[in-house]
N, C-alpha and C positions, 0 to 999 in steps of 0.2 A: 881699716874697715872701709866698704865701699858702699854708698848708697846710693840710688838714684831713685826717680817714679816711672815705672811702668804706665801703658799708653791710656790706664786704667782708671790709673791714680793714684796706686797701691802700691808702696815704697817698698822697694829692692835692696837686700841685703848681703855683703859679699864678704868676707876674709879677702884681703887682700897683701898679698906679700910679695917681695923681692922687685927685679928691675929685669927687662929685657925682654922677649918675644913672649906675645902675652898667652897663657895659657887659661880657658878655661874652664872649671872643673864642675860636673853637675853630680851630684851622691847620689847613692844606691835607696833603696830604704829605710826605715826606721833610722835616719839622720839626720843628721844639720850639717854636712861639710867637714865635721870633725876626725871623721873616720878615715879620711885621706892626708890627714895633717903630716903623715911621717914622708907619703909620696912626696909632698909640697916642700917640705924642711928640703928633700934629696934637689929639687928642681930649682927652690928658688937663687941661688948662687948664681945662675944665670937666666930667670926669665921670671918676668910678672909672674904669679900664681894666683888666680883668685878663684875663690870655691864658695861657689854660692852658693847659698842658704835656698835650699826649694821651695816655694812658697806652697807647695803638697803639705810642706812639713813644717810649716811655720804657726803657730800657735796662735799667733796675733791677728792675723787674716781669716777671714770667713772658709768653712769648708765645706763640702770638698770642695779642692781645686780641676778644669780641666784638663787636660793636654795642650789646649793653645792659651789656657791662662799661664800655664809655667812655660811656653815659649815665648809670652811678652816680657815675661823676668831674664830670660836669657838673650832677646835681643836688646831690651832696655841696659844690659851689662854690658853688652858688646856695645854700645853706642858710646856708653860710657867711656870705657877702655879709649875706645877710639881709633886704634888700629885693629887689622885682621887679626883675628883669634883663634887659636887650634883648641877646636872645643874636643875634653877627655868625657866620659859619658861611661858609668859603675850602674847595670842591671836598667832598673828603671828610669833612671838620670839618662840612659844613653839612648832610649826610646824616644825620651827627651831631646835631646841633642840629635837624633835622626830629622825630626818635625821640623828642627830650628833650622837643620840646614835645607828642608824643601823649603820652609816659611823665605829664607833672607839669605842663600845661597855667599851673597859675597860680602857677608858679612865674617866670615871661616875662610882660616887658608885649608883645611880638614877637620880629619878627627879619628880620635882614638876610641872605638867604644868595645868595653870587656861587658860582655854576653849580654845583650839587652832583652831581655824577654819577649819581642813583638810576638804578637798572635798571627799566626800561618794559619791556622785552622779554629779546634775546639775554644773555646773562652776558657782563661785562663782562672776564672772562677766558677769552671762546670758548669754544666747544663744550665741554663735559665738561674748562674750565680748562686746556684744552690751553697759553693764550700763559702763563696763572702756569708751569705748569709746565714750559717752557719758559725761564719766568725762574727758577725755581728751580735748575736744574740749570745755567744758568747763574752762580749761585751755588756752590754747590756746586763750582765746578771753580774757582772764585778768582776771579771776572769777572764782579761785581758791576755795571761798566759796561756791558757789555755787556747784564746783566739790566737795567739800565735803559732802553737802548736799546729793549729791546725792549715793555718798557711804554710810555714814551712814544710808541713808534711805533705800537703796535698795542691799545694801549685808550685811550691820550689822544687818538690819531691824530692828531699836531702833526708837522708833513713829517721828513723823511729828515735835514736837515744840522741840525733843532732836536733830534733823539735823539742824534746821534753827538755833537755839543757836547755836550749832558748830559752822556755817555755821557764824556766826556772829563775834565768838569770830576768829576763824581765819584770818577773814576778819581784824582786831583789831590788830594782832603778828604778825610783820614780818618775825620770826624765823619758827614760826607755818606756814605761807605762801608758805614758801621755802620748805616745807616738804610733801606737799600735793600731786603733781607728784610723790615722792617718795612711798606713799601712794598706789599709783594707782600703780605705779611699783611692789610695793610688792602684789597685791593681781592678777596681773598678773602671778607673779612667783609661787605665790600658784596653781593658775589653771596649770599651764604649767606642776606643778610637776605631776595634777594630783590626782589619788586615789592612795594610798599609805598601805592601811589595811593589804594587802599581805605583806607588808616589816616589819609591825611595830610588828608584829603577831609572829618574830623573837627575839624583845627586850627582853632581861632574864632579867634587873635589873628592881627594883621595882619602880616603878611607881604610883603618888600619882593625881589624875585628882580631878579637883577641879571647880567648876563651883558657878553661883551666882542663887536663887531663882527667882531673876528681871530678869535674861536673857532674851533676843531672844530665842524659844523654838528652833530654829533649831541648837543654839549652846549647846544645853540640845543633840539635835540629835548626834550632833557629838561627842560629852564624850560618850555617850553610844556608838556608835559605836567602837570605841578605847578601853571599859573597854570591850567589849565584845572579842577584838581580842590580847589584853595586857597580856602575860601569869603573870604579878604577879599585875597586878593594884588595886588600891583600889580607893577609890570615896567618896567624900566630898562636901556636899552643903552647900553655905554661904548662911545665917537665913540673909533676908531684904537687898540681896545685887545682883549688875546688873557686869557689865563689866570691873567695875572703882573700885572695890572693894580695890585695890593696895593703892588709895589717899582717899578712903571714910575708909574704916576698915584696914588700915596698919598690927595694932597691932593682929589683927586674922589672918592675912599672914602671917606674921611673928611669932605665935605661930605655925600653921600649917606646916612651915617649921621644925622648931625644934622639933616639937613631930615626924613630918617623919623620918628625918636623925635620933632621937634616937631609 
């Protein structure tokens, strides 16, 4: 485990495993770093892994969190570490890890980020947040599945029987339960950040966007938008694979990672 304080005060939480070029990992949604654990097992044989606990999604911390609150947690790790670090970056994690490298540029020798959501246009929670708030009140009446449902149906835009599963399995994890306003927090803070194309259009280090064939086409929109304003990026399609690629194909994550860093 790795801890440090952020510039805040607010203690920094990380998984930390293996030895070698330090990689680090920021998670998708409704997690804790967990959800990458099989990529990490493949990588650490030869390189630090650490997977940080987002403090989006940390229980013990006041919420919501910002966008430049969770990039003092990512460069407070990275100071930590102590050498450059190839920051990995899963949906909203990598929106994350885009911030961190305009915030501290040489702090990252790159990055790997699979389909980050940024906002190019409409808000990502509908007109004036109508579907958050929608999921909120959702929440609010005990029916936290149902608020998920309705995220994944209407800002992941991933079909009908892949929300109601969610929507089912959540209902099923109490851990999963507690995470779902966080959910909603975080794609809050993506809207609030904003279109960002202007800032990232800055990033020098090389940048690896990587997206799955199953996607949502509108997360296909947004790597193209990024590979178009990324002065070194390069673009990778996963052959039969959607959003989850991290726990359906680990092992092609984790090659993709090592053929980038070499």
């Amino acid at each position: 485990m790795l801890t440090t304080t952020a510039s805040d005060g607010t203690e920094v939480r990380a998984i930390d495993e293996g030895e070698g070029a330090a990689v680090l990992i920021l998670h998708p949604g409704l997690d804790d770093g967990r959800s990458w654990a099989k990529v990490a097992a493949l990588l650490t044989p030869n390189h630090r892994v650490v997977r940080l606990h987002r403090r989006q999604y940390r229980q013990d911390l006041p919420s919501p969190a910002t966008i430049a609150q969770e990039v003092e947690h990512v460069l407070a790790t990275a100071r930590k570490i102590g050498t450059p670090v190839l920051l990995v970056g899963h949906s909203s994690g990598a929106v994350v890890a885009l911030e961190a490298l305009v915030a501290a540029p040489q702090a990252f020798t790159g990055a790997v980020l699979y389909e980050p959501p940024v906002v190019i246009g409409a808000p990502l929670g509908g007109p004036n947040g109508e579907i958050n708030a929608r999921a909120r009140q959702a929440i609010a009446a005990g029916r936290p599945g149902k608020a998920l449902r309705i995220f994944i149906r209407e800002t992941v835009r991933l079909p009908q029987w892949v929300a109601i599963l969610s929507g089912v399995f959540v209902g099923l994890s109490p851990r999963l339960r507690a995470l779902v306003s966080h959910q909603i927090d975080d794609n809050e803070a993506l809207d609030l950040l904003g279109v960002r194309l202007d800032a990232y259009a800055g990033i020098e280090a090389p940048v690896l966007l990587i997206g799955g064939d199953r996607s949502p086409a509108h997360l296909k929109e947004r790597l193209d938008a990024l590979a178009r304003v990324l002065p070194r990026a390069t673009s990778m399609v996963l052959s039969g694979q959607g959003h989850s690629a991290h726990a359906a194909a680990p092992a092609t994550l984790a090659d993709a990672i090592k053929s980038f860093e070499a």
